[in-house]
C-alpha positions in Angstrom: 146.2 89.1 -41.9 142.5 89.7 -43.6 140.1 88.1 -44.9 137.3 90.6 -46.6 136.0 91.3 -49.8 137.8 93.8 -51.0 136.9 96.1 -54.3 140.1 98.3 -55.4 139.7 101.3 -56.1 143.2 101.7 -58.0 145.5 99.5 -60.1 148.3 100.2 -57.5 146.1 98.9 -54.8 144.6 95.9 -56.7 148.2 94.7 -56.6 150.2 93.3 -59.4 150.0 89.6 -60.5 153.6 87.7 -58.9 152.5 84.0 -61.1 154.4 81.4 -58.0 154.3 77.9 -59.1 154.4 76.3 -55.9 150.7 75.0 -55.9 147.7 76.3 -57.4 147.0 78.5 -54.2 149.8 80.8 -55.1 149.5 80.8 -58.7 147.5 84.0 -58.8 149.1 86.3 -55.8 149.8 89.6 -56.6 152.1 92.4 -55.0 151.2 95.5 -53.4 152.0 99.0 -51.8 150.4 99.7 -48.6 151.2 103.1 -47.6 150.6 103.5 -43.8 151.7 107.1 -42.2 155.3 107.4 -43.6 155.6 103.7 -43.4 155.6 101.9 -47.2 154.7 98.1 -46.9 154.6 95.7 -49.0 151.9 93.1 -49.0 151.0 89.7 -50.7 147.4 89.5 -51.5 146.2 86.3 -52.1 143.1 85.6 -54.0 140.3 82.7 -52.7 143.2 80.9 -50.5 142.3 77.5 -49.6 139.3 77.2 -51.7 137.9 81.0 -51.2 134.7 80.6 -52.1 133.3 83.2 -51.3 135.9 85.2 -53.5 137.7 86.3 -50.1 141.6 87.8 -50.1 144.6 87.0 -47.4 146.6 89.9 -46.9 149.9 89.0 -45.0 153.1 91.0 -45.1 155.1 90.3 -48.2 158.5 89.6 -46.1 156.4 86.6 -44.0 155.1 84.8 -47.1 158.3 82.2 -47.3 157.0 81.3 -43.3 153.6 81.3 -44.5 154.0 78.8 -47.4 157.3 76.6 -48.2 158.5 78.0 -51.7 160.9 76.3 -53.9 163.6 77.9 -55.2 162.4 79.4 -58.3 159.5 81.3 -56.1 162.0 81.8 -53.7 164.1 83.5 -56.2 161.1 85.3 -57.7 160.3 86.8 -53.7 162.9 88.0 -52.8 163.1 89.9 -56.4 160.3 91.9 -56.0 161.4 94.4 -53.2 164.0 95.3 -55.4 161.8 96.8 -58.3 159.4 98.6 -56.1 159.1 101.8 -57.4 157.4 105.3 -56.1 153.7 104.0 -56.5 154.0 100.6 -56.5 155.0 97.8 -58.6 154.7 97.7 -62.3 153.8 94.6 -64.0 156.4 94.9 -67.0 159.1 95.1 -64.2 157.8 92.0 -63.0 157.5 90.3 -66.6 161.3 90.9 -67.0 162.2 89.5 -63.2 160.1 86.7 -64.0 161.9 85.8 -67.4 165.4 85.9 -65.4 164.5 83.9 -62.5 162.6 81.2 -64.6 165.5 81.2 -67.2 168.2 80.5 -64.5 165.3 78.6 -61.5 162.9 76.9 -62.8 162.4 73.0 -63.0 161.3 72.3 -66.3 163.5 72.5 -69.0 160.9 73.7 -71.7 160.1 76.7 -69.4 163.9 77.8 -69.0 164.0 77.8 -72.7 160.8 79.9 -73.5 162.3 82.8 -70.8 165.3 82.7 -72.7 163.4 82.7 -76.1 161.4 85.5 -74.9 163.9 88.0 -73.4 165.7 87.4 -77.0 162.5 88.3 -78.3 162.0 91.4 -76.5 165.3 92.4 -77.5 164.3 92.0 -81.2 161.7 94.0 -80.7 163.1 96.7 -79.6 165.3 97.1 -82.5 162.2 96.8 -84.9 160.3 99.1 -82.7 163.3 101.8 -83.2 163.5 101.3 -87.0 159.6 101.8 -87.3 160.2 105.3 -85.4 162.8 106.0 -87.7 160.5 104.9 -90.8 158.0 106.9 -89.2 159.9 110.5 -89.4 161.1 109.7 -93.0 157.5 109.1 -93.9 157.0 112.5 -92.4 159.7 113.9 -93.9 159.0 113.2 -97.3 155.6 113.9 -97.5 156.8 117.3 -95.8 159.2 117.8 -98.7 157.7 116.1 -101.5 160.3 112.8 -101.9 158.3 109.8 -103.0 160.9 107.5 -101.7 160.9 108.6 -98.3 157.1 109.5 -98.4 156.7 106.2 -98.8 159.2 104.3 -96.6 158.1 101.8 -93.5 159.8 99.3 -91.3 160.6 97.0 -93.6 161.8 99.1 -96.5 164.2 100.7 -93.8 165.6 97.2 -92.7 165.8 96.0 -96.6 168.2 99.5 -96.8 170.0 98.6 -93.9 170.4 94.5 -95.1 170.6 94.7 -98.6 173.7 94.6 -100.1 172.6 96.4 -103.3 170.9 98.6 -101.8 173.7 99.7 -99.5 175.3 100.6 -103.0 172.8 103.2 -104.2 171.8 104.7 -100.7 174.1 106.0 -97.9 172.1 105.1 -95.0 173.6 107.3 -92.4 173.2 110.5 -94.2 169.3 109.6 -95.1 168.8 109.0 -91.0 171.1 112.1 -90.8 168.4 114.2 -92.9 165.5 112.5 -91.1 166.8 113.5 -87.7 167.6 116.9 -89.1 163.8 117.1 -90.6 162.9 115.9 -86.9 165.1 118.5 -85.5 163.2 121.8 -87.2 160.1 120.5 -86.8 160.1 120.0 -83.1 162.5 123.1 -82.7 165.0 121.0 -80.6 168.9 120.2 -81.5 170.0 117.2 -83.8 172.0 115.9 -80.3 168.3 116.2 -78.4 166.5 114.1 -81.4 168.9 111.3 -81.2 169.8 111.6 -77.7 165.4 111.1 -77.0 165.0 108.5 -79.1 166.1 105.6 -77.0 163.9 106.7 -74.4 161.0 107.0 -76.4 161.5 103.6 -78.3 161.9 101.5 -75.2 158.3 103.0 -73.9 156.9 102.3 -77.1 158.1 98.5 -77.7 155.8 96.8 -75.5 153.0 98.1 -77.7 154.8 97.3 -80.8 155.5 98.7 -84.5 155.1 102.5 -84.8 151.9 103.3 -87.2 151.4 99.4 -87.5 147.8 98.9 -87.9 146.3 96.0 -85.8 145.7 93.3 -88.9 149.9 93.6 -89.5 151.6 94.7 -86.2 152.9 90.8 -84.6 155.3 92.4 -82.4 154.9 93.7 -78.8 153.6 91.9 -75.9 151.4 94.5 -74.6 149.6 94.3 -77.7 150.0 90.5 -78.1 148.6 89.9 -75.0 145.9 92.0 -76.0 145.0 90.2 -79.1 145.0 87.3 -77.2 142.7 88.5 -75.2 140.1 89.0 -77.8 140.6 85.3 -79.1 139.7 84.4 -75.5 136.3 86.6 -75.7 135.3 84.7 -79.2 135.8 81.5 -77.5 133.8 81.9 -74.7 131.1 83.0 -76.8 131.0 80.2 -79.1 130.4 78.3 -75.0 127.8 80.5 -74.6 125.9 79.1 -76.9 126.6 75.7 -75.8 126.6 76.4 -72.2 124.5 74.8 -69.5 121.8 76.9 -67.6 123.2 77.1 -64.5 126.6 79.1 -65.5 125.1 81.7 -68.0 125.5 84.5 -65.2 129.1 83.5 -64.5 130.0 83.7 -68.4 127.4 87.1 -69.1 129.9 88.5 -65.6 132.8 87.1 -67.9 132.2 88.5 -71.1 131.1 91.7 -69.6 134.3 92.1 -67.5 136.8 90.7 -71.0 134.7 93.5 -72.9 135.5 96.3 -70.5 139.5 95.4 -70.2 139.2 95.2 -74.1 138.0 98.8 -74.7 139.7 100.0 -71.9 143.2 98.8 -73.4 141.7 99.7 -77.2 141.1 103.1 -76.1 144.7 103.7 -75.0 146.3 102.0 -78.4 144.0 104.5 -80.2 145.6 107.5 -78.5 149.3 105.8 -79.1 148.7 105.1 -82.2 147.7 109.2 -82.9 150.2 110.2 -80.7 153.3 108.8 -83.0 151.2 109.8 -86.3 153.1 113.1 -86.0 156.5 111.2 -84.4 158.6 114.6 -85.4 156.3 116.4 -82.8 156.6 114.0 -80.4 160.4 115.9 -79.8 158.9 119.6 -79.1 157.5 118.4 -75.9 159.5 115.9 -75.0 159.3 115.6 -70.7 155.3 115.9 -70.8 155.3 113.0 -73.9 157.4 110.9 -72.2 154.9 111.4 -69.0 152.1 110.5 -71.1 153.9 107.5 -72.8 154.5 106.4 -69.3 150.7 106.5 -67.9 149.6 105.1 -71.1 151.8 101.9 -70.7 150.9 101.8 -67.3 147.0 101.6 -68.0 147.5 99.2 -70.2 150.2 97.0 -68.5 148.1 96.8 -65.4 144.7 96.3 -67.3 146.2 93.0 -68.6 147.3 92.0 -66.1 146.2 88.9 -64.4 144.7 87.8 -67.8 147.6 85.4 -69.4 147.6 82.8 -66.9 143.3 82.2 -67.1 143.7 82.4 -71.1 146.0 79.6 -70.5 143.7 77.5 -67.8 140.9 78.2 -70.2 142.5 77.1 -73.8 143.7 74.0 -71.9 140.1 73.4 -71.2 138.9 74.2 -74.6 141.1 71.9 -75.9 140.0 68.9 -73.8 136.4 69.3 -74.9 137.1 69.8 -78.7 138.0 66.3 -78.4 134.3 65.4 -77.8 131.6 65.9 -79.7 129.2 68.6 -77.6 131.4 68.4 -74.4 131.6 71.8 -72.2 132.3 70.3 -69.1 135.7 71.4 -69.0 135.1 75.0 -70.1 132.7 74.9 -67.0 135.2 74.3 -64.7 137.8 76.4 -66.5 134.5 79.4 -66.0 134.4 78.6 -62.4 138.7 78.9 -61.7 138.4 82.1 -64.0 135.4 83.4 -61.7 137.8 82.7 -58.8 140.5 85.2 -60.0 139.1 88.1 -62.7 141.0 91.1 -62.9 138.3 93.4 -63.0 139.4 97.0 -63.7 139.0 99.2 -60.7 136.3 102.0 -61.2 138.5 105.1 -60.4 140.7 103.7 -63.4 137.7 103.6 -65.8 136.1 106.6 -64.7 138.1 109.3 -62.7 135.7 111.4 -62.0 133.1 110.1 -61.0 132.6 109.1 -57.3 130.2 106.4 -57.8 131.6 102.8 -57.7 129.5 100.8 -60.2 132.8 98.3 -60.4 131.8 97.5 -56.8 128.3 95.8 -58.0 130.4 93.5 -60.3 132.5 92.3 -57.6 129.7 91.4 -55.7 128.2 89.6 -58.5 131.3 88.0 -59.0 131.9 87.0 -55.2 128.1 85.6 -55.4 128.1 83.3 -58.3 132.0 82.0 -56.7 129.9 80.9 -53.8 127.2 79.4 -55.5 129.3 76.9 -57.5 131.3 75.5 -54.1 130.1 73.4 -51.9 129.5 74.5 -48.2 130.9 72.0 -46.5 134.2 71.3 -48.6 134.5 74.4 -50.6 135.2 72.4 -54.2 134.0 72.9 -57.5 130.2 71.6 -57.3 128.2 71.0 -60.6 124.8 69.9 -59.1 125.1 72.9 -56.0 125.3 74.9 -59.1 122.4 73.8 -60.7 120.2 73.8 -57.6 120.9 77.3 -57.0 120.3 78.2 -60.3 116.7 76.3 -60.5 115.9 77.9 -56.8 116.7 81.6 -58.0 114.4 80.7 -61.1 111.3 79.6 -58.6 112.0 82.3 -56.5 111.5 84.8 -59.9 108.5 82.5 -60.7 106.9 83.6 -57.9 107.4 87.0 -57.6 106.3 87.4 -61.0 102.7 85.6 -60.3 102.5 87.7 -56.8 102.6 90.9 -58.4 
C-alpha cells in the first residue's frame, strides 16, 4: 500500500474510473495495470481516501479490495468483473461502461438505476444501427457526387432510414441494389473486393458509434456517448463560469485550476473529433487501408474514452449543487462545496498524453496546484470541508503578496 502524490504520466497508468457505490470513499476508484518484471498486476487506486486532503492515493492490490472494504453485491459483482476485461495495456473505459450497465441492470438496489442500464444498453444498440446507416449514407454521398446522381449526392442518415421505412418509397427504390452499387462504388475506389467492403464494415461502425453519426456536425449529431459526454462537458465549463462571477474570494484559484483543467480535456477530445470527422469525409478510402485505419480508429477512441473519463460522476455532484442554489437568490455555497469534492478527484490529462514529445512535465505543476488548494480547504485536525480555513488561507497568501510587493 502507498500513500504519495502521484502525477501519471500515461492514461494506462492514471487508471480507469470503476464508479463503486458502497460509500463516497469508493465512488471515484479506478483500475490499473502495474507491470512489474514479467509479472502484470492489477491495482485499485483510490483517490483522497478517508478525507485525503492533501490529494494523496492508496494503492492496494485489486484482488484485496473486498478485505479492505465490505462491498455489497452490486460492487462485488462489478470487482470481480474487471479482471476479466483486462486487456494488453490495461483496461479501457468503454469496456468498463458496458460491465457496469450489466451489473447495475441485474445488482443494483434501486429500481430507477436498473432501469436506466437497461435503457441505455437499448440505446447503445440503437446507435449502432444509426451509426451504420450514416456510413452507408456516407459512401452514397460519395458515390454520387463521384458519378453525378443528384439523389444519391444528396442522401444522409435520415433519407436512408426514410428508404428503408417508407412503404412508398420501398415501391420506387430497390434498396438492396442501391447499397449493392454503393458497396461496389466503395469497392473500386478503395481497390479492395465487394466481400472485403461489407465484410469491414461492421468493424468499422462499431469503432465509430461511440462518437456518433458519420459526417454529423456538432449542432445535429444527439447520438453517441463519447460525444454526449463530451457535450456535457462543455455545459459543465459554462456553468462554472457563470460561478465565477459569483464566486467568493477565497476559491477563485480552485475554479481558474478547474476551468483550466475542463478547457484542456475539451480541446484535447475536440482535436481528436476533428480528425474523425476528416477521417470518414472520404469513408470509400477508409477501405484501401483498412488494418492501419482500424489502428488509428482504435487510438482515437482510446484518447478520447480515457480523457473523459472520470468527468460524468463530478458533472453529476456539481449539477446537483447548481440546482440547490438556483433555488436561492445569490446562493453559491453549494457550488463551493461541489468545487472543493471536484478538486478532490480531477482527471487531469497526463502530459505524455498531451504532448509526446516533449520530456518536460508541465502537467506535474498542475497537480501540485491542485493537491495545494485540496489542503487548504480541509481542516488539519479533522480533514473536512472548511469554509473559514479557506478563507484565512486565502487572506494570509494575500498579506504575504502585500508585503513582498512593498519590500521590493
Amino acid at each position: 500500500m502507498a500513500n504519495n502524490i502521484s502525477v501519471a504520466q500515461t492514461f494506462e497508468r492514471r487508471g480507469t474510473c470503476v464508479p463503486f457505490t458502497t460509500g463516497d470513499s469508493l465512488r471515484h476508484t479506478r483500475a490499473r495495470l502495474y507491470q512489474h518484471g514479467n509479472d502484470r498486476i492489477l491495482e485499485a487506486v483510490i483517490p483522497s481516501f478517508g478525507g485525503g486532503r492533501r490529494g494523496e492515493l492508496m494503492v492496494v492490490p485489486w484482488k484485496d479490495l473486498p478485505d479492505f472494504v465490505q462491498l455489497s453485491e452490486r460492487d462485488r459483482e462489478l470487482h470481480d468483473g474487471i479482471p476479466g476485461i483486462v486487456g494488453k495495456n490495461g483496461i479501457d473505459p468503454l469496456q468498463v461502461r458496458e460491465l457496469l450497465h450489466k451489473v447495475n441492470a441485474a445488482y443494483s438496489d434501486d429500481p430507477e438505476e436498473r432501469a436506466r442500464a437497461r435503457e441505455q444498453a437499448q440505446q447503445d444498440s440503437e446507435d449502432k444501427e444509426v451509426v451504420r446507416m450514416s456510413c452507408i449514407a456516407q459512401l452514397m454521398k460519395e458515390c454520387g457526387i463521384e458519378r453525378g446522381d443528384p439523389v444519391m449526392a444528396g442522401a444522409n442518415t435520415k433519407t436512408l432510414v426514410d428508404l428503408m421505412t417508407a412503404e412508398e418509397s420501398r415501391t420506387h427504390f430497390d434498396l438492396e441494389m442501391l447499397i449493392d452499387r454503393v458497396f461496389l462504388f466503395a469497392s473500386q475506389r478503395s481497390g479492395v473486393s465487394i466481400d472485403n467492403v461489407r465484410e469491414w464494415l461492421e468493424p468499422l461502425v462499431g469503432l465509430i458509434t461511440p462518437f456518433g453519426t458519420v459526417k454529423g456536425t456538432q449542432a445535429d449529431r444527439t447520438n453517441g456517448h463519447l460525444f454526449l459526454e463530451h457535450v456535457n462537458l462543455m455545459e459543465f465549463r459554462k456553468s462554472v463560469a457563470a460561478y465565477m462571477e459569483q464566486k467568493p474570494e477565497e476559491y477563485g484559484a480552485a475554479a481558474e485550476v478547474l476551468l483550466e483543467v475542463v478547457d484542456q480535456t475539451i480541446r484535447y477530445v475536440d482535436e481528436r473529433i476533428v480528425t474523425l470527422d476528416s477521417l470518414l469525409g472520404s469513408f470509400a478510402d477508409v477501405f484501401s487501408q483498412q488494418d492501419s485505419n482500424v489502428s488509428y480508429l482504435i487510438k482515437l477512441r482510446r484518447d478520447v474514452a480515457f480523457a473523459l473519463d472520470g468527468w460524468n460522476d463530478l458533472i453529476e455532484y456539481w449539477t446537483e449543487a447548481d440546482a440547490l442554489d438556483c433555488k436561492k437568490p445569490d446562493c453559491v455555497e453549494n457550488r463551493d462545496r461541489a468545487v472543493a469534492y471536484v478538486m478532490n478527484f480531477l482527471p487531469i490529462i497526463p502530459h505524455r498524453e498531451l504532448y509526446p514529445e516533449d520530456g518536460f512535465d508541465s502537467q506535474a505543476s498542475i497537480e501540485r496546484a491542485r493537491v495545494k488548494i485540496v489542503a487548504a480547504m480541509h481542516s488539519w485536525s479533522t480533514e473536512a470541508l472548511d469554509i473559514e480555513l479557506a478563507r484565512r488561507v486565502e487572506k494570509g497568501q494575500k498579506k504575504e503578496e502585500e508585503a513582498g510587493r512593498l519590500i521590493s
